[in-house]
SEDO-46752 format. One record per residue: x, y, z of N, C-alpha, C, O in turn. Coordinates in steps of 0.001 Angstrom, whole numbers, plus 500000, padded with zeros to 6 digits. Each point is the difference from the previous one (the first is absolute). Layout:
N
XYZXYZXYZXYZ/...
END
This chain:
92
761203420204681755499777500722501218498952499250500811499128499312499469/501004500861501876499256498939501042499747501430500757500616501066499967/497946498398500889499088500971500907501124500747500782500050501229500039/501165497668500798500870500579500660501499500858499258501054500365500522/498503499712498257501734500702499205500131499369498847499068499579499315/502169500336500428500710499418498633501158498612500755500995499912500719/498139499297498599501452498718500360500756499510499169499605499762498859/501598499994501529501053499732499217500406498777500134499877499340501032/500593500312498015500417498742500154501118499587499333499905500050498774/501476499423501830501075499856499382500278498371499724499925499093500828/500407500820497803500446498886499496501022499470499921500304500053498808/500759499245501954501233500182500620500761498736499300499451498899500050/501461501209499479500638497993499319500424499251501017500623500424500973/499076498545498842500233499486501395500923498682499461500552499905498903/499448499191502112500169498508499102499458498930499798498862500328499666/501202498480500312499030498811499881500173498715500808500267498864499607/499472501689501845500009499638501058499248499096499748499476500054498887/500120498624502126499075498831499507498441500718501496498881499536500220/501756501524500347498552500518500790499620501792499724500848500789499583/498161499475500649499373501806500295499015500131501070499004499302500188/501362501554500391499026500299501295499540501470499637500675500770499316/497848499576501339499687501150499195499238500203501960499376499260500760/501330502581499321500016500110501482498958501090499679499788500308498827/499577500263502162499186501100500381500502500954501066500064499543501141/500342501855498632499855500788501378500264501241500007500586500474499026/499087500263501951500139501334499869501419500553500634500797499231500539/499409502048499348500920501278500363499839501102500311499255500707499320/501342499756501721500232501463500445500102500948498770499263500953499745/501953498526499444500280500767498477500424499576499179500800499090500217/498897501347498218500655498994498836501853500382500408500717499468499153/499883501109501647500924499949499887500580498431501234501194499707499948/498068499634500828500442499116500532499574498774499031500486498877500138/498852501346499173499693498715498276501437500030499699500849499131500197/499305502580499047501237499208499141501220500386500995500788500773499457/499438498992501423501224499625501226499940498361499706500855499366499383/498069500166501141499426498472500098500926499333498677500933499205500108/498397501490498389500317499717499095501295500172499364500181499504498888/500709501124501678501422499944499509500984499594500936501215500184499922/497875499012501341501238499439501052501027498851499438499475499297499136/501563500449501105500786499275499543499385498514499852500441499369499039/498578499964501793499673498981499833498477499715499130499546498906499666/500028502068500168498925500076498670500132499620498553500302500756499077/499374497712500849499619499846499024498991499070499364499036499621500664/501187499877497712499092499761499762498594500452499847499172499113499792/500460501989500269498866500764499971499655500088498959500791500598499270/498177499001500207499563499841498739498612501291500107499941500687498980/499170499611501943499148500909499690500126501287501234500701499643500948/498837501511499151499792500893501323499328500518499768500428500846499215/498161499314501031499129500731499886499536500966501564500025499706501195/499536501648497967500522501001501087498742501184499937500104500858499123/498993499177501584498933500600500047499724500945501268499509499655501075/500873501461498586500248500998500866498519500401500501499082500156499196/500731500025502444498528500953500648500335501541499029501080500328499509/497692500371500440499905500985499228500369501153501434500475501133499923/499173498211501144499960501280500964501028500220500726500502501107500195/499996497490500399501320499886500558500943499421499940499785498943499408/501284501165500913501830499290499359499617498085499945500749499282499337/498316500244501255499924499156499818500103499098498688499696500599498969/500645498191500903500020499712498649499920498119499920500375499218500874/499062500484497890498848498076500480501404499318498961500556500558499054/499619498593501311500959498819498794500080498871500124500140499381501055/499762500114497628499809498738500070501400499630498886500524500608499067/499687498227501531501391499593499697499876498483499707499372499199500692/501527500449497843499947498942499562501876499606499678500792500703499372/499366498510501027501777499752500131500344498377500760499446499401500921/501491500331498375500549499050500203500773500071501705501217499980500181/497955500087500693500437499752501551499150499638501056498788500201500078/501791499368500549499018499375501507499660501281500858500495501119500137/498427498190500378499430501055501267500950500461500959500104501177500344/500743497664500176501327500066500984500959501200499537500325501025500599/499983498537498244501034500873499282499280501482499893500404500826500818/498710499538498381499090501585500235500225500269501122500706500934500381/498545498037500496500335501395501585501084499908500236500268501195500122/501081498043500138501489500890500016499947501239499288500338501112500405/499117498502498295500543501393499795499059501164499925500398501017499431/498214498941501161499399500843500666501013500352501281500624501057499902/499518498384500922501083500203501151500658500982499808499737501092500502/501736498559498341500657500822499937499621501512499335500929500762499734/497828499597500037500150501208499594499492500939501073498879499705500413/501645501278500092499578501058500599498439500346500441499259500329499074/500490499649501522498357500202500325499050499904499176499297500961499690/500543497716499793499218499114499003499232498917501093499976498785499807/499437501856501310499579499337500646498448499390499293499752498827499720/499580502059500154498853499716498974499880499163498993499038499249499840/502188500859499237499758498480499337499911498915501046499020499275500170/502043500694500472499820498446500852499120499629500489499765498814500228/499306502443500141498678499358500826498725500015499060498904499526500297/501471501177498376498716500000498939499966498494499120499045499497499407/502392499982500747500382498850498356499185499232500389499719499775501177/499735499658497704499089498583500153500174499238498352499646500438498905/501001498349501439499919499052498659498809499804499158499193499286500595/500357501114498138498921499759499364500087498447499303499057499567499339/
END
């Protein structure tokens, strides 16, 4: 448990890509995470860590997966008013 909640963190199989990029950013709601996370072009994701505000729908993640920055925001794009990731992501 952390000051702000309980974080979770999912351990996902991925494959053995020869790169990993590990992203940072926030959300409106864990339900535009896992939209993000089961779009048809999601993969490779090897970590998601998911640390919800205690007060509001907001929610922090950090993401470790076999994909480019280019590729994430398409598919930030395509999801439904996931505007917030796009303007929160930042490559760690």
């Amino acid at each position: 448990m952390t000051a702000k909640g309980i974080r979770l963190t999912l351990f996902l199989p991925s494959g053995f890509d020869h790169f990993m990029n590990t992203f940072s950013f926030r959300a409106d709601t864990i339900h535009h995470v896992f939209e993000l996370m089961l779009g048809p072009g999601m993969k490779g994701v090897h970590r998601l860590t998911i640390l919800p505000d205690p007060i509001f729908p907001d929610v922090e993640e950090e993401l470790l997966a076999e994909i480019t920055q280019d590729k994430l925001m398409r598919l930030v794009a395509s999801v439904n008013d996931a505007h917030v990731i796009g303007d929160t992501h930042s490559p760690m």
